[in-house]
N, C-alpha and C positions, 0 to 999 in steps of 0.2 A: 504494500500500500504506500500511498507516495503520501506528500503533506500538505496540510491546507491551507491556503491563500491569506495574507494578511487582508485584512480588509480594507474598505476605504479608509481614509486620512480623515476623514470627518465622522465617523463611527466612533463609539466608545470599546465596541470587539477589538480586543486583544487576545491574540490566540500563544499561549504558551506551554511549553520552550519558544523561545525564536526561531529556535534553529528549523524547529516543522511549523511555524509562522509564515517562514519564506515560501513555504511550497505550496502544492496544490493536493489534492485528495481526489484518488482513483477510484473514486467506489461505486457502489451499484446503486446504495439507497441509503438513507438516513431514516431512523425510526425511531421518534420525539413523542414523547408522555408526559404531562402535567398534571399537579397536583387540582381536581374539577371533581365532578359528583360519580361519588365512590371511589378519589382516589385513583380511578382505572388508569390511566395514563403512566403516571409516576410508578404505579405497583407494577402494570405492565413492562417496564423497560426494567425495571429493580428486579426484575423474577427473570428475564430474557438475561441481562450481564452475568447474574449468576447461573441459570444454568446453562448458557452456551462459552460458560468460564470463558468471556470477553475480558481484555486488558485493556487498562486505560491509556490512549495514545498522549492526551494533552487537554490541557483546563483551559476554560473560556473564561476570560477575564472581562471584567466591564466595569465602567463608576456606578454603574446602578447594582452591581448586585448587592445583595443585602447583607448586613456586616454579622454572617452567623457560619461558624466552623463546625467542623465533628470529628470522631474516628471511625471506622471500619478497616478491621483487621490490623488493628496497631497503623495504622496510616492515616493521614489526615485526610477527610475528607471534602474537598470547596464546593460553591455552590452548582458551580454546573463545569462538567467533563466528560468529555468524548470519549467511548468504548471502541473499540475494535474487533470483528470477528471474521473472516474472512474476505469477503466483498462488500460487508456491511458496519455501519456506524451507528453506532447508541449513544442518543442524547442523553444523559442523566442530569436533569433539571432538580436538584434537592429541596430546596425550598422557592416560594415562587419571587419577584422583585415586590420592592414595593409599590400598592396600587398605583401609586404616582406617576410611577416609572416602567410600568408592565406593558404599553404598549410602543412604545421608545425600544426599549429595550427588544421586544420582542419583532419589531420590524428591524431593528438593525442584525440581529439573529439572522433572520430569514434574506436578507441584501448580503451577508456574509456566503451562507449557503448558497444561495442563487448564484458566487461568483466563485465558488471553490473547485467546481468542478466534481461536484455528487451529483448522480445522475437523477433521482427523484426522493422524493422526501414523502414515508409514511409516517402522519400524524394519529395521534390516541387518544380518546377522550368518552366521557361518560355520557350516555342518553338518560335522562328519566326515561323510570322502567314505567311510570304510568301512562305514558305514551304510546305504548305497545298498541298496535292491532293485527298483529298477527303472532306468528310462530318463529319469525326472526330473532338472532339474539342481538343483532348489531341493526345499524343502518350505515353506506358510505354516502362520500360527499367527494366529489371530482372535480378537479380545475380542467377548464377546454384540454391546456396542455395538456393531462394524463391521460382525457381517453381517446386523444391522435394517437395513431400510429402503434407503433411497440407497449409503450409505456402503460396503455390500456388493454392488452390483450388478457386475457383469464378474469375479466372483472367486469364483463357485459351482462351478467347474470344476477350479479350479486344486488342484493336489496337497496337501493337508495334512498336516501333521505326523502319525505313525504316536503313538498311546496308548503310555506309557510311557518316552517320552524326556524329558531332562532338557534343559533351557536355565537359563543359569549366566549370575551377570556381569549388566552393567547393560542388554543387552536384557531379563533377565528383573526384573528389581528395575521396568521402567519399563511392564512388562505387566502387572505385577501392580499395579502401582497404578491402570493403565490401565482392567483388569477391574473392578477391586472399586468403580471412582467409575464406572462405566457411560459411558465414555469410547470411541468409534473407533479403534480400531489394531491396526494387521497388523504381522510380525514376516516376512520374506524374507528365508530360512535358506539361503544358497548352499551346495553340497557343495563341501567346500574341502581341501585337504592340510594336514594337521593339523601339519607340521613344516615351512611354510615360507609365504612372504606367493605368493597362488594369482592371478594374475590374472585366470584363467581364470574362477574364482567371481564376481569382482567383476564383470565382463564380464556373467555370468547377470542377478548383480543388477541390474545395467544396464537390460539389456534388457526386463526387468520391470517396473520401474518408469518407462520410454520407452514402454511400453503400456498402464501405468496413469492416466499424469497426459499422454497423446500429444504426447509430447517426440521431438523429430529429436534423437538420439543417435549418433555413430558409436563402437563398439565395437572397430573394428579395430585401433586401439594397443593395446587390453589384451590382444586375442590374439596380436599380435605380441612382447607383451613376454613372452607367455607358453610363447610358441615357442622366446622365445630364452631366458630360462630353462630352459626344459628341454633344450634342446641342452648349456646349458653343465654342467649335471648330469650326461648324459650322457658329455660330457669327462671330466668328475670320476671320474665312474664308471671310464674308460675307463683314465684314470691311473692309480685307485689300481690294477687289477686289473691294468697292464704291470708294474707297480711288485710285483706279487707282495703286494700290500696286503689288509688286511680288505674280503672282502665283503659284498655288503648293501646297505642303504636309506644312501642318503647326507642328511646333517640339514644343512640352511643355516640 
């Protein structure tokens, strides 16, 4: 894999090392998850880094990200860093910027990508599940660019988004940039629980993207975790209601 493009001079994206600052990025696709409803996004690329044991190539620097560190695995962790896995790139977005700064930030993100030389960019993100009407677990969403040519092939089928819904938040700030520069990129809206992080969604996302870019994925942790989440809900439930408690939808 080669390295990817400084950005413009008027950008706050700083791509480091310098040394892969200088260069450009030979990849196939880019696959961006954000912290949105269930979490899907963010859990989705947090569950792909680890289990297709992706390394991290280089950290995105910017004045807007937001002044919060961490560890994983005795290493520090910044807020947003580029994976590596064969032909492909995982955005891990750790915490989101501040609202102030979340759409600044996230179009100059996407003017970085558009000049790096990644060939399409799969976006992540959660649907309310009470929107369902059907048996779908997702819905996509296409830029003209994706479904010309190549870039659209295996995805004439696939369920699309219903006219009239709204997408919010930095998947939409990075489609729309995506659209109007005649740019590649789909948008895999998992149906998610609007009041709690859904594994079940990211699971969806999973799988979809395991059949997009034909990735060996196992998906059975996120159902597992989402088993036992709901069991412990139902506990919940079960207490308050011995307890003579309010009933109803329980919020975690």
């Amino acid at each position: 894999m080669s390295s990817p493009a400084l950005p413009s001079p008027y950008s706050s994206i700083r791509i480091l090392p310098e040394s892969i600052g200088r260069g450009k990025v030979e990849a196939k696709a880019l696959i961006a998850g954000f912290h949105g409803i269930g979490a899907t996004g963010y859990w989705t690329v947090k569950f792909l880094i680890q289990e297709l044991k992706a390394r991290r190539i280089c950290y995105i620097d910017s004045e807007f990200a937001p002044a919060v560190s961490s560890t994983v695995k005795n290493e520090i962790s910044t807020p947003y860093e580029l994976y590596g896995v064969g032909d492909l790139l995982l955005l891990k977005a750790e915490v989101p910027p501040l609202r102030e700064n979340e759409t600044r930030f996230f179009r100059e993100l996407s003017q970085w990508i558009m000049g790096s030389g990644i060939q399409e960019v799969t976006l992540i993100g959660g649907l309310d599940e009470s929107l369902r009407v059907d048996d779908s677990k997702y819905r996509l969403v296409l830029t003209d660019a994706m479904k010309a040519g190549e870039h659209g092939r295996g995805l004439e089928a696939e369920p699309v988004l219903e006219e009239g819904r709204m997408i919010v938040g930095p998947v939409a700030v990075m489609l729309n940039q995506f659209q109007m520069r005649g740019y590649p990129a789909a948008a895999i809206l998992s149906y998610s629980n609007t009041e709690r992080i859904d594994p079940r969604a990211a699971a969806s996302a999973v799988e979809f993207i395991a059949r997009r870019y034909a990735l060996q994925v196992n998906t059975e942790p996120l159902i597992k975790g989402a088993e036992e989440l709901e069991r412990e809900l139902v506990g919940l439930a079960q207490k308050e209601k011995d307890k003579g408690g309010p009933s109803g939808a329980i919020y975690s």
